[in-house]
TORKOL-4160 file (C-alpha; in steps of 0.2 Angstrom, whole numbers, padded with zeros to 4 digits, m for minus):
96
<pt num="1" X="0488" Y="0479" Z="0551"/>
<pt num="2" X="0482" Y="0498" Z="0555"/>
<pt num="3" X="0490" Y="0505" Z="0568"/>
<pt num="4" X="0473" Y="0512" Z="0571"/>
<pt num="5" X="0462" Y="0499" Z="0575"/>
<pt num="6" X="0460" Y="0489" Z="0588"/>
<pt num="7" X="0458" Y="0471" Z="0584"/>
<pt num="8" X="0449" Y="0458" Z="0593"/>
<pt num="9" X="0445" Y="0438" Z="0593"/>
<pt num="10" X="0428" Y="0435" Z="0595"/>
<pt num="11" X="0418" Y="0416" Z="0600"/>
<pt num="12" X="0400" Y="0413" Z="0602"/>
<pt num="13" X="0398" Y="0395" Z="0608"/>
<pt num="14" X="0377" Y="0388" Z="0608"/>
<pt num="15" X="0375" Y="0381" Z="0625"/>
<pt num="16" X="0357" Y="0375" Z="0623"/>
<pt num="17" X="0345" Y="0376" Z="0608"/>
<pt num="18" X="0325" Y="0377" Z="0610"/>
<pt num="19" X="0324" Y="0361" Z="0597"/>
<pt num="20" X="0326" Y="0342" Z="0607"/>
<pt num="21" X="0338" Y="0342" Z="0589"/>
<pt num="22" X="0353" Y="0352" Z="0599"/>
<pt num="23" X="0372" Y="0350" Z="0591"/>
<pt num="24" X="0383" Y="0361" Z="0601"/>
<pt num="25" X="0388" Y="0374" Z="0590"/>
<pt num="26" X="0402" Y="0390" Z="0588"/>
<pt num="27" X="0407" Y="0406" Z="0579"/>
<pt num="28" X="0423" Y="0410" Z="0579"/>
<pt num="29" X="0430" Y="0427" Z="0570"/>
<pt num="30" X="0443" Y="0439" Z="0571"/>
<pt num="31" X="0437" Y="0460" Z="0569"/>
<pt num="32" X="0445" Y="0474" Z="0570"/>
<pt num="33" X="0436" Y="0491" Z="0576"/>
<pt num="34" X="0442" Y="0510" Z="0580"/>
<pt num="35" X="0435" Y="0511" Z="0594"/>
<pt num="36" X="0442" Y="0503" Z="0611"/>
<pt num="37" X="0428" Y="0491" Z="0612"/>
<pt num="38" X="0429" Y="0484" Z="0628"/>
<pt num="39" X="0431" Y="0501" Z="0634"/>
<pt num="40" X="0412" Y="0506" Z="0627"/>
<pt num="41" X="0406" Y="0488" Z="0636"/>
<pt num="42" X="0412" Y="0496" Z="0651"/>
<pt num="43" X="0405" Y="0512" Z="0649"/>
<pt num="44" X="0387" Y="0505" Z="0644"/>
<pt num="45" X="0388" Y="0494" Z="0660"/>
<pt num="46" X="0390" Y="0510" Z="0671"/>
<pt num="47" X="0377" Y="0517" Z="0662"/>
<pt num="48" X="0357" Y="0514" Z="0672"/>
<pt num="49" X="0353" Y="0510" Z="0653"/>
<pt num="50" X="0349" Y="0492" Z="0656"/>
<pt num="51" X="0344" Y="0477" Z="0666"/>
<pt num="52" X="0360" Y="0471" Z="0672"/>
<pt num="53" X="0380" Y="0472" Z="0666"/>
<pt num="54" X="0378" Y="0457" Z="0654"/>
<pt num="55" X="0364" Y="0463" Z="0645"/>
<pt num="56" X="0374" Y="0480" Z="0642"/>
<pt num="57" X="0388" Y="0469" Z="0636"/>
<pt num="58" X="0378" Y="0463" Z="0625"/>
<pt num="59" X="0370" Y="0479" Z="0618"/>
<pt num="60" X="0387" Y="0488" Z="0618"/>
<pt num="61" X="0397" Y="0473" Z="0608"/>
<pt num="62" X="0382" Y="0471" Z="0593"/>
<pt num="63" X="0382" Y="0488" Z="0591"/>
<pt num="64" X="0399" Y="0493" Z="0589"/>
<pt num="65" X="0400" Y="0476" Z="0578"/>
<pt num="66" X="0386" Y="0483" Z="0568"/>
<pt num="67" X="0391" Y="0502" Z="0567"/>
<pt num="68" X="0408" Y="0495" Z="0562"/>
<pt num="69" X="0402" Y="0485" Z="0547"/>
<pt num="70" X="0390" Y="0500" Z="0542"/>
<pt num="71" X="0404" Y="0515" Z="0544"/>
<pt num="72" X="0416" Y="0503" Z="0532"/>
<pt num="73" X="0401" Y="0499" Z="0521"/>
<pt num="74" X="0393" Y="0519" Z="0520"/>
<pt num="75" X="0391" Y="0521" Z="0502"/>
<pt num="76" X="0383" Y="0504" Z="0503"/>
<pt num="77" X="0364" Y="0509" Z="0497"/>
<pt num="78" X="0358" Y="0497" Z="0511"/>
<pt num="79" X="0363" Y="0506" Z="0524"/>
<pt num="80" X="0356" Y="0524" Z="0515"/>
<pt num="81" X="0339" Y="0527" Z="0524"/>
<pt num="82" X="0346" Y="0521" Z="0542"/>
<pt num="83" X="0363" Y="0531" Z="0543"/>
<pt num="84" X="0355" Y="0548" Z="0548"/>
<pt num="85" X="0342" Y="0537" Z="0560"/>
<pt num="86" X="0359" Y="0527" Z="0566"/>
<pt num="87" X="0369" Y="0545" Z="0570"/>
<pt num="88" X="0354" Y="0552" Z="0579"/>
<pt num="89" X="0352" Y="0538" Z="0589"/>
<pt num="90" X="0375" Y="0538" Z="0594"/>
<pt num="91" X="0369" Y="0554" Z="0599"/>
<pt num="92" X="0356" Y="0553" Z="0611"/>
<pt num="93" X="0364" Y="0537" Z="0618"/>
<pt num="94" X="0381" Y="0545" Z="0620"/>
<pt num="95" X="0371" Y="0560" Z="0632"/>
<pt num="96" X="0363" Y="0547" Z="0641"/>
């Protein structure tokens, strides 16, 4: 394991579904990512950025999911047109 990452356990469990068809459902993954991440939740809930501390939760955690997969992915050609998009936006949301 890197010394330099920090490494997490993640579980997403379905508690309801909009279909009447509902099988209870999970997600269960292990990821690893530079950055403290539950340090950045807690700074995005501290932040006046959002409705309330869950929905910051939830912003912070997809996006440093996603920036993690795109920064190990970078020369991917998928992620070409949206990385100087994606490091504008870290910008403006790290001054807010």
């Amino acid at each position: 394991m890197d010394k330099k990452e920090n490494r997490y356990h993640l579980r997403v469990e379905q508690i309801s579904a909009k279909t009447d068809s509902f099988e209870p459902a999970s997600l269960e993954f292990d990821f690893s990512n530079h950055d403290d991440v539950l340090h950045i939740v807690r700074l995005m809930q501290a932040k006046p950025l959002f409705a309330d501390a869950e929905e910051a939760a939830q912003f912070a955690l997809g996006l440093k999911l996603f920036s993690e997969v795109m920064l190990k992915h970078r020369t991917n050609p998928l992620f070409a047109e949206l990385a100087p998009a994606f490091g504008a936006f870290m910008k403006k949301l790290k001054a807010a």
